[in-house]
Structures are given as structure tokens and as C-alpha cells.
C-alpha positions as a Markdown table, in Angstrom:
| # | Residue | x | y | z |
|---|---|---|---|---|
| 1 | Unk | 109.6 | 102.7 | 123.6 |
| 2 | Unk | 112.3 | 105.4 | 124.3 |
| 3 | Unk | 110.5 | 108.1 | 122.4 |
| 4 | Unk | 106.8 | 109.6 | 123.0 |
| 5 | Unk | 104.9 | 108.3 | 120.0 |
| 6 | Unk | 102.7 | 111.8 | 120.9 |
| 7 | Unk | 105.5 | 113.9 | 119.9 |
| 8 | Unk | 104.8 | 114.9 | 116.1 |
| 9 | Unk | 107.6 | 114.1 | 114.7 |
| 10 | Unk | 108.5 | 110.7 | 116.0 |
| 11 | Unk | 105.1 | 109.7 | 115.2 |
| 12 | Unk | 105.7 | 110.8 | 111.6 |
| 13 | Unk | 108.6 | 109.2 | 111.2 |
| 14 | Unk | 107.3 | 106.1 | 112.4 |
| 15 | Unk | 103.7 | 106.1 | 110.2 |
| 16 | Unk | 106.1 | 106.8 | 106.9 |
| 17 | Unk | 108.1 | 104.1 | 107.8 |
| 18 | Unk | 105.5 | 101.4 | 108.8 |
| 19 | Unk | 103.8 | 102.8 | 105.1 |
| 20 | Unk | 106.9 | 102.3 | 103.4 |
| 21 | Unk | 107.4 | 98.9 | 105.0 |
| 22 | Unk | 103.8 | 97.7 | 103.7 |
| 23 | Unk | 104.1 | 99.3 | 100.0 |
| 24 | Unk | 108.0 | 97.4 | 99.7 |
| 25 | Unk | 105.8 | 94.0 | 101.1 |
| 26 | Unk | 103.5 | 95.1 | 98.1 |
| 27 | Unk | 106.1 | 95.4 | 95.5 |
| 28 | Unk | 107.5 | 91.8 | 96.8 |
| 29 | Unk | 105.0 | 90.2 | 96.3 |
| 30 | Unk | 103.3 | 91.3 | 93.2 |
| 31 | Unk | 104.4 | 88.4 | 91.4 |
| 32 | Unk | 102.4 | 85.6 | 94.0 |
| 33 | Unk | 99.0 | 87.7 | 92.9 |
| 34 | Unk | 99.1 | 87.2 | 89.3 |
| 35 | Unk | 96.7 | 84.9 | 87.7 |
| 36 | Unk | 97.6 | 81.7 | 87.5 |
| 37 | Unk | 98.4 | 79.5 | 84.3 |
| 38 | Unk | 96.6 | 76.5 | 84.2 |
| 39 | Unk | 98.6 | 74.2 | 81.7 |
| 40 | Unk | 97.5 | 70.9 | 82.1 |
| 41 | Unk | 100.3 | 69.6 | 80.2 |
| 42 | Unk | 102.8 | 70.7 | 82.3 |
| 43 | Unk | 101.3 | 70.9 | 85.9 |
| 44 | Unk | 98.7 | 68.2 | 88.0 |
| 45 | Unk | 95.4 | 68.7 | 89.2 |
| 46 | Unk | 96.6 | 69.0 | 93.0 |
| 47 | Unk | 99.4 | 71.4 | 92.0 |
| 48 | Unk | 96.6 | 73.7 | 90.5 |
| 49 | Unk | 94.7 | 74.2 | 93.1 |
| 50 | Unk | 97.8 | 74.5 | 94.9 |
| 51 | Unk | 98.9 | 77.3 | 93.0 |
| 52 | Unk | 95.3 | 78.6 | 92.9 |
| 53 | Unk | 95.1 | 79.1 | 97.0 |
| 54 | Unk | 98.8 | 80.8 | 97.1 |
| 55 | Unk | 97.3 | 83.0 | 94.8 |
| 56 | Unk | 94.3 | 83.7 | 96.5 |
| 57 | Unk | 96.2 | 83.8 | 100.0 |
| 58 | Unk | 98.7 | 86.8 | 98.6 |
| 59 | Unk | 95.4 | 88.6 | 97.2 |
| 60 | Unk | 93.9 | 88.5 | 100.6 |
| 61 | Unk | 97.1 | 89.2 | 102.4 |
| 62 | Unk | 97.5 | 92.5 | 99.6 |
| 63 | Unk | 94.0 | 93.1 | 100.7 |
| 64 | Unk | 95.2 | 93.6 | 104.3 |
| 65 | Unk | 98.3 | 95.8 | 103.3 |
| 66 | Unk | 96.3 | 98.2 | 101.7 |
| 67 | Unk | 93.6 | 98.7 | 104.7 |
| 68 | Unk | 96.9 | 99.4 | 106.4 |
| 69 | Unk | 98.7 | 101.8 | 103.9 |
| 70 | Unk | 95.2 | 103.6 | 104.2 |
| 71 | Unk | 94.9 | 103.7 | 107.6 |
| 72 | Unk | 98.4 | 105.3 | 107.9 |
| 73 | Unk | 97.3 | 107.9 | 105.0 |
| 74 | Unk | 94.7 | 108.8 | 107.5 |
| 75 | Unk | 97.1 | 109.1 | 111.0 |
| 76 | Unk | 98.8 | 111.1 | 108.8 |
| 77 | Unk | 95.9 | 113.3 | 107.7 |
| 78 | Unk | 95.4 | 113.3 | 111.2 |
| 79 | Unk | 98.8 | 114.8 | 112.1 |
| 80 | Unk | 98.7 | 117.5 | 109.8 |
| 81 | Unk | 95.6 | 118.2 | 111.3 |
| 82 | Unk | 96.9 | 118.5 | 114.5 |
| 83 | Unk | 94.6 | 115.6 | 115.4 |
| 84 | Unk | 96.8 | 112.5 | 116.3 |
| 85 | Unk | 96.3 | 111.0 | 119.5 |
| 86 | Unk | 93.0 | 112.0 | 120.1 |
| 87 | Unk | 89.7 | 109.5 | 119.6 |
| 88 | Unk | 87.9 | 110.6 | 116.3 |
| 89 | Unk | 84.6 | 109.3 | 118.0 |
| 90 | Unk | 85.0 | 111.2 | 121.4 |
| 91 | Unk | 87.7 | 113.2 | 121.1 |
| 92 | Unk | 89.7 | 112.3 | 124.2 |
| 93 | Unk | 93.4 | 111.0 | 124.0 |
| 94 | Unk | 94.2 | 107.7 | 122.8 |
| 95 | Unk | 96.1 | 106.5 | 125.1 |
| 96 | Unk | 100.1 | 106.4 | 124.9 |
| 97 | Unk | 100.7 | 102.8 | 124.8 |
| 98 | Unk | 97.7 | 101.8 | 122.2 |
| 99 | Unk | 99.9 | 104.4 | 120.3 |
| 100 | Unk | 102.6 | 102.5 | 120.8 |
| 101 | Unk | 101.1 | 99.3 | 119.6 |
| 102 | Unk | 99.1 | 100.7 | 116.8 |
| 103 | Unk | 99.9 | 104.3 | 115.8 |
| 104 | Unk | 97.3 | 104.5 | 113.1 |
| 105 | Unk | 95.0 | 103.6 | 115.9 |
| 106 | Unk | 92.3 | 106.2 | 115.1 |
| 107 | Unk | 89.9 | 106.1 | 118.5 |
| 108 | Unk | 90.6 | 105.5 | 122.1 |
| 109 | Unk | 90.3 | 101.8 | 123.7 |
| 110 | Unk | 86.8 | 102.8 | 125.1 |
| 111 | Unk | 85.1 | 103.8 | 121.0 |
| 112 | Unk | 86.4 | 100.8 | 120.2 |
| 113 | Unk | 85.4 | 98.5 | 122.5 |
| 114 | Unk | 82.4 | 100.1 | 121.8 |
């Protein structure tokens, strides 16, 4: 990564952008979490429960963007804080590259191994 996920401004831009990426997957896929009819008539048994685990696999994967979009809120918090980068458990840095990889990463490699 060219640019130092410490530097304020570069991590903002990238925590909006990841958040924006998740809410837009949201939006998308609204439609795949609705409930599901369940005309006989017009679909089979094996196409119900068909339709049935889709929707319960785009529940589960909303369930998962939201944890995210919340994370982010709080990397966020944390940067107005003047609070990113550093473990919430110990308060030492979190270390560049688990920045890198996760930049709502909220404690250092060591608290959460731990």
C-alpha cells in the first residue's frame, strides 16, 4: 500500500469507502432477504426450500455487513478521537500492516490473540 493507512486522512477515506461499499452490498441485495412466498401451486417442494436457504443465506450474509458497517462507525469514532491505530485493550499501536488488512481492526495482534 502506497499510502500510510496511520495518516488520518487516508484512513478516513478508506473506512467511508469500505462503509459505503457494505451499505450499496445492502441496498443490492434487499430483495434476496424478503420472505419468501410459498405457492404451492406454482413452485415444488425442493424449489421451496431452495428458495427458503437463499433467503436465509442473504440474512446471514446482511448479518455480517452490518457487524462491519458497525465496526467502521467505531474506527471512525476512533479517529475523531484521535484514537486510531492504537489497541483499545492496551493501548499500544496496532500495527501498520494489520491496518492495512483490516482498518477497523480495533486492538493490536497481541489482545487479540489474547
Amino acid at each position: 500500500m502506497s499510502e500510510d493507512i496511520r495518516d488520518a486522512a487516508v484512513a478516513r477515506r478508506r473506512l467511508e469507502a469500505l462503509s459505503a461499499e457494505y451499505r450499496a452490498a445492502s441496498s443490492a441485495t434487499a430483495d434476496e432477504r424478503q420472505p419468501v412466498e410459498l405457492d404451492q401451486a406454482m413452485v415444488g417442494r425442493l424449489s421451496r426450500v431452495d428458495a427458503l436457504q437463499r433467503q436465509a443465506m442473504a440474512a446471514a450474509a446482511e448479518r455480517q455487513r452490518q457487524v462491519q458497517i458497525q465496526r467502521l462507525g467505531a474506527a471512525l469514532d476512533r479517529l475523531d478521537a484521535g484514537e486510531y491505530g492504537y489497541c483499545v485493550r492496551c493501548g499500544d499501536e496496532i500495527a501498520r500492516r494489520r491496518l492495512e488488512v483490516d482498518p477497523a481492526a480495533p486492538t493490536c495482534i497481541a489482545c487479540a490473540r489474547g
